[in-house]
C-alpha positions in Angstrom: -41.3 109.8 198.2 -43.8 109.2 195.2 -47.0 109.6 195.8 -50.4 108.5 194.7 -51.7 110.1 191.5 -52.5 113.3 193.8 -53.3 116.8 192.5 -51.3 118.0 195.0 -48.0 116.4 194.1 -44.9 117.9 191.9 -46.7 121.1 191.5 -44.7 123.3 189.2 -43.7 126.8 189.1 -44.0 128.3 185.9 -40.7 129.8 184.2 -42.0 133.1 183.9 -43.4 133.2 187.5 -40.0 132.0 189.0 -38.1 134.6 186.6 -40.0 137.7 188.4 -39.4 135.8 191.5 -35.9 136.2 191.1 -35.9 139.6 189.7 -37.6 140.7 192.5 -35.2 139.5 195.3 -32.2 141.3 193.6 -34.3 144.3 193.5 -34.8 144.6 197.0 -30.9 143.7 197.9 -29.3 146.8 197.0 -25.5 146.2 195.1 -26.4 142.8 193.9 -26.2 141.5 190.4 -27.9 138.1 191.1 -29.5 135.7 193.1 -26.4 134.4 194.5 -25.2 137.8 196.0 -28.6 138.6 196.9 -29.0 135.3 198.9 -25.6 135.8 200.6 -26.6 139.5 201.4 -30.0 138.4 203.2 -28.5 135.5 205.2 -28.4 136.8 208.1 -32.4 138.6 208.0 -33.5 135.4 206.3 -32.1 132.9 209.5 -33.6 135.7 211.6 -37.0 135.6 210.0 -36.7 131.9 210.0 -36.3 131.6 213.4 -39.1 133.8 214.3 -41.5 131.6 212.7 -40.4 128.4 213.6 -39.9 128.6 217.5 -42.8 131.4 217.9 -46.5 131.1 216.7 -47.0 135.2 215.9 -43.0 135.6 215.7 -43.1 137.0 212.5 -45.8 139.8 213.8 -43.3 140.8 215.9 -40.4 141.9 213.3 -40.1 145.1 211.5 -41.8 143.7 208.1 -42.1 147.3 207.2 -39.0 148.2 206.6 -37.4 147.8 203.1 -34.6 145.8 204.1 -36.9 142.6 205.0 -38.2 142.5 201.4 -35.8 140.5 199.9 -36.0 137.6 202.9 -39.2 137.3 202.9 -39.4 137.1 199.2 -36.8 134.1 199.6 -37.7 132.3 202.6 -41.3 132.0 202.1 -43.0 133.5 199.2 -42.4 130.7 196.8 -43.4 127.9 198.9 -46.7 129.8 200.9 -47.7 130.4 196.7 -47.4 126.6 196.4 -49.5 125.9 199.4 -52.6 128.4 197.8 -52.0 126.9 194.4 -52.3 123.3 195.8 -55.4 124.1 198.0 -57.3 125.4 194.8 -56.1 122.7 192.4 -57.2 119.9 194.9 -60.9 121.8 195.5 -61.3 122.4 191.8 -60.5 118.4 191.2 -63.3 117.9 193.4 -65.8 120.2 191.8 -65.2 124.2 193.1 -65.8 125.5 189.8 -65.8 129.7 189.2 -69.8 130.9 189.2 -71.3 131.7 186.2 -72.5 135.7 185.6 -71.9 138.7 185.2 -68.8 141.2 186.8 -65.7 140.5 187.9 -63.9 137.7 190.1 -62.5 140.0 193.0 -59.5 139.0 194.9 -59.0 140.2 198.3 -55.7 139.4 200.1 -55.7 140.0 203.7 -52.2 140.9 205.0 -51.0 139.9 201.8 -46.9 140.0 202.5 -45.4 140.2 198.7 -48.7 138.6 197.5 -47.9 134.8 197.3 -51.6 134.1 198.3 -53.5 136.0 195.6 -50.5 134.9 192.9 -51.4 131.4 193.4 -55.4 132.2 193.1 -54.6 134.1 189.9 -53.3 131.1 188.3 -55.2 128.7 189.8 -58.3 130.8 188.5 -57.6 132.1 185.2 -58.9 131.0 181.9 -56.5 130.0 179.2 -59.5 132.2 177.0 -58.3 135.0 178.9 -61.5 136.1 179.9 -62.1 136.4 183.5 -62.0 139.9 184.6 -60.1 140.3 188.0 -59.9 142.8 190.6 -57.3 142.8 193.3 -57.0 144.8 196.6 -53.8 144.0 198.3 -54.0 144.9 202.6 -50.8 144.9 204.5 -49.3 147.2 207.2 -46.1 147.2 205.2 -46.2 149.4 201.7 -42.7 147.9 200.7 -44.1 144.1 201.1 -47.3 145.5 199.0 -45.0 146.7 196.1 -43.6 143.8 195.9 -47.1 142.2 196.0 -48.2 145.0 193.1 -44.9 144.3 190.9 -45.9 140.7 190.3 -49.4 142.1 189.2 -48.3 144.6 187.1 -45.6 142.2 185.1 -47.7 139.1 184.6 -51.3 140.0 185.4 -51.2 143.5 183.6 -55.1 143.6 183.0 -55.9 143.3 186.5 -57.3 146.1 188.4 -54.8 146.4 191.3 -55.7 148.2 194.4 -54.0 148.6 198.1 -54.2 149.8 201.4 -51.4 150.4 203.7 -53.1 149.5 207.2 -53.5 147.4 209.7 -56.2 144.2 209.6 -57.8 145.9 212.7 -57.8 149.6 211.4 -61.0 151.0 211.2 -60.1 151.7 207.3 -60.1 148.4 206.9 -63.0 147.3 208.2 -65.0 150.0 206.1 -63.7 148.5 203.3 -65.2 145.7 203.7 -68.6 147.1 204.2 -67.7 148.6 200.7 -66.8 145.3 199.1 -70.0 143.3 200.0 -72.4 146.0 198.8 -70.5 145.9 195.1 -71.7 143.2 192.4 -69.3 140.7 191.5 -69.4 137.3 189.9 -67.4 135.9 192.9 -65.4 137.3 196.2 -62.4 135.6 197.1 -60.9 136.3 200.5 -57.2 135.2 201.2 -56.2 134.8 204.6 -52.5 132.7 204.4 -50.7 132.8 207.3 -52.5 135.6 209.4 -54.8 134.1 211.9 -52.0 132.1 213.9 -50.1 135.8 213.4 -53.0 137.5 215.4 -53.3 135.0 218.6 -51.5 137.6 220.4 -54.1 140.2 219.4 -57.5 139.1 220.5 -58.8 142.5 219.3 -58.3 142.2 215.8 -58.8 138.3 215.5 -62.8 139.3 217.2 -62.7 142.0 214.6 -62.1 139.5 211.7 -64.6 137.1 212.9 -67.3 139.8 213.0 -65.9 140.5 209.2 -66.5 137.2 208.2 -70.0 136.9 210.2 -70.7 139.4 207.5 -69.6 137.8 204.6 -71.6 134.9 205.1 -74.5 136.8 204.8 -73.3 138.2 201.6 -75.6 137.9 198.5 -72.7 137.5 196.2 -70.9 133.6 196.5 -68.3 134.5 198.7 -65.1 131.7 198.8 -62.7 132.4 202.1 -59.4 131.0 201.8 -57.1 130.3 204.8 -53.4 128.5 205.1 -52.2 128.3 208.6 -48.9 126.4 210.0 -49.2 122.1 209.6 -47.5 121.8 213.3 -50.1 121.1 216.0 -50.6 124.4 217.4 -51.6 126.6 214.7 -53.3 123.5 213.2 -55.9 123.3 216.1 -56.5 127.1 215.9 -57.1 126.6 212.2 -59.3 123.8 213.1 -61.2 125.9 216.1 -61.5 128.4 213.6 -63.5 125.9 210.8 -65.5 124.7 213.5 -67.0 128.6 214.2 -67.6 129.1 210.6 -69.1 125.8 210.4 -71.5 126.9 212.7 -72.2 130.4 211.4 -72.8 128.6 208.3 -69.8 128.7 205.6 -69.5 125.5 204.1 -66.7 123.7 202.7 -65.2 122.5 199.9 -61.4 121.6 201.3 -60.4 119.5 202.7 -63.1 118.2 204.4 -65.8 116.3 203.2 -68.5 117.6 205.3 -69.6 120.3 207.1 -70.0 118.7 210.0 -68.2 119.3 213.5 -64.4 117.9 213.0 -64.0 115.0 214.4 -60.1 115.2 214.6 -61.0 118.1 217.5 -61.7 114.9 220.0 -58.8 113.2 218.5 -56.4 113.0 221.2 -53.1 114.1 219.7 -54.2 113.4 216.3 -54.8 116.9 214.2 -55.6 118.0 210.4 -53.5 119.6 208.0 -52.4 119.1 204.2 -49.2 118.2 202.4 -48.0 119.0 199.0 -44.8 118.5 196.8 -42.6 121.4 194.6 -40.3 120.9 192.1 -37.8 122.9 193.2 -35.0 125.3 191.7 -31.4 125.3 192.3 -32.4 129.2 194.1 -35.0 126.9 196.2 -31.9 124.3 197.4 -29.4 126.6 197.9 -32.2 128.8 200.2 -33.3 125.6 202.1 -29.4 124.8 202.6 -29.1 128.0 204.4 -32.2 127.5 206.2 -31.1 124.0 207.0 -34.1 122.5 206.2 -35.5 120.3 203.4 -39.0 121.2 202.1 -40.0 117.6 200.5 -43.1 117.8 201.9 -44.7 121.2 202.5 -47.5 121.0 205.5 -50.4 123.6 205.9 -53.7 123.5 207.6 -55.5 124.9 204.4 -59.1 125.3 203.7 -61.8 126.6 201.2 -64.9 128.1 203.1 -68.0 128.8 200.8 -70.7 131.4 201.7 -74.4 129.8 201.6 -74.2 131.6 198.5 -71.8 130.2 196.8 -72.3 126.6 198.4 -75.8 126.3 197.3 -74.3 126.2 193.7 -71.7 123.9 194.8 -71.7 120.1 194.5 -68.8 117.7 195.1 -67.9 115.2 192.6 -66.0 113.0 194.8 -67.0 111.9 198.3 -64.5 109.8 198.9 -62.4 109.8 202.6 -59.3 112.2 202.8 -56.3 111.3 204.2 -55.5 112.8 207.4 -52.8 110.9 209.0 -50.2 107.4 209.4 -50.7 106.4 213.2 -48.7 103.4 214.0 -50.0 100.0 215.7 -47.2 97.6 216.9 -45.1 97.3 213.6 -48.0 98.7 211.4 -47.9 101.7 209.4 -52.2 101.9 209.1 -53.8 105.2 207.2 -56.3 107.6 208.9 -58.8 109.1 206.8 -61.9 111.1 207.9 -65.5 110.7 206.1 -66.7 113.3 207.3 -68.5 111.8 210.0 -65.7 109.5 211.7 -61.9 108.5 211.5 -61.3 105.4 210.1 -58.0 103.6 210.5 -57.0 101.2 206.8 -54.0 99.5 205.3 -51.4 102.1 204.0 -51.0 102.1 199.8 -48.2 103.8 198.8 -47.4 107.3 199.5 -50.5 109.8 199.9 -50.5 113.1 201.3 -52.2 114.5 203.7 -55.8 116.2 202.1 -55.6 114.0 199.3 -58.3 111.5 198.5 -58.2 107.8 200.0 
């Protein structure tokens, strides 16, 4: 497959990046040397975690992710491909004008239920100035200290001037939530909030998904620009309760600056069995085939229902430079591939050119 000239497509992973990578999966498999005895050790956990995510929306909520031993699957199962699907997202908003406010303070980085930190890895290099100087801060949230030291070791090797902090609970502990109460009353040049692969993990908890949603009613009222980032699954189900969950920020009055070129109610919701997600490519490492051969899949094309949401603080400094349609699907008339793409408004059905992706630009 070769698609269109797309920012989204062949997206690399940077030697130094993928060395840590590595290094940290033979950490957490005790007795190994390398990656190949490391990825022979984990089979079993990794199928395990596998399978828990693919047949299960909230599968993976329901394994013991804090105990040590699931480190090292996670790590290779997911972690490099959920940090391409953060680093695409920004790189396609940031080609369409989401630029980092000017002023003073920091750029502060908080990663909700962050795993080993793939989510907040891809926004540190996504964000960062070759200058060097953008001053982050990081708080890392997960119920699982191991997955957050794993998360902090990245940080620490190849982000050293960041100003790391964690908290070992729960999304719905009432530590958490006072956190956030402390974050929104602090200055910064810009909040970032992470949210990758978490909201289709709470459906079975109505509790803590209301307590998020009254977070977030928060946050749009913050006077600092406030961007919320969130990746959910590409198949159907978790992509329509991504897609329910634009629609209430929509209306609590977040904006947006991916995919979508509007703000407007999505008009994929009344679709039929049409629904919204992205794609993007990765050039992958022999580590990356010999995983997927395991896994007995082949990651060409990774899917996500990914989208920037933008505080009416930070969207009233925001202005798109390119209003063009996005690609949202290839329905099929008679012997017809056609393309879909959304205006914003209203799905509009063309002649297929090439090979787009999905949340690129018609």
């Amino acid at each position: 497959m070769k698609p269109n000239n797309d920012p989204g497509s062949s997206l690399q992973v940077a030697d130094r990046y993928h060395t840590h990578w590595k290094k940290a999966v033979i950490k957490y498999s005790p007795g190994c040397r390398d990656f190949k005895q490391a990825l022979e050790k984990n089979r079993n956990s990794l199928l395990r975690i596998w399978q828990s995510y693919t047949r299960q929306v909230g599968g993976i909520g329901r394994l013991p992710l804090t105990d040590a031993s699931f480190v090292a699957p996670y790590l290779i199962g997911f972690h490099l491909s959920n940090w391409a699907r953060v680093y695409g997202t920004f790189i396609r908003a940031q080609s369409r004008g989401l630029k980092l406010p000017t002023g003073p303070g920091p750029v502060r980085l908080i990663d909700l239920g962050c795993g080993t930190g793939a989510a907040s890895q891809g926004a540190l290099i996504a964000l960062s100035s070759p200058k060097g100087d953008i001053d982050f801060e990081l708080e890392l949230i997960d119920r699982s200290r191991y997955l957050i030291e794993a998360a902090k070791s990245f940080v620490n090797e190849l982000w050293p001037k960041t100003q790391t902090r964690s908290l070992n609970k729960s999304l719905e502990h009432e530590a958490t939530h006072k956190l956030h109460r402390v974050w929104q009353s602090r200055p910064a040049r810009l909040n970032v909030l992470l949210m990758s692969y978490v909201w289709n993990e709470l459906s079975s908890n109505p509790r803590t998904q209301s307590r998020i949603i009254s977070q977030l009613h928060s946050w749009s009222m913050c006077k600092v620009p406030t961007w919320l980032v969130v990746n959910e699954p590409a198949a159907e189900a978790g992509a329509r309760k991504a897609i329910a969950l634009r629609d209430h920020l929509v209306e609590e009055g977040w904006g947006l600056a991916y995919p979508c070129p509007s703000a407007n109610f999505c008009p994929m919701t009344s679709a039929g069995r049409d629904w919204c997600y992205s794609e993007f490519t990765m050039s992958k490492s022999p580590e990356q085939l010999a995983t997927e051969k395991i896994l007995g899949v082949s990651r060409e094309v990774m899917g996500s229902a990914s989208y920037i949401f933008l505080n009416p603080a930070a969207a009233k400094a925001y202005t798109k430079t390119k209003n063009e349609s996005v690609v949202v699907g290839f329905p099929r008339e008679g012997e017809r591939q056609l393309l879909l793409t959304c205006d914003g408004e209203k799905l509009l059905k063309g002649k297929s050119v090439g090979s787009p992706l999905r949340g690129s630009l018609a």
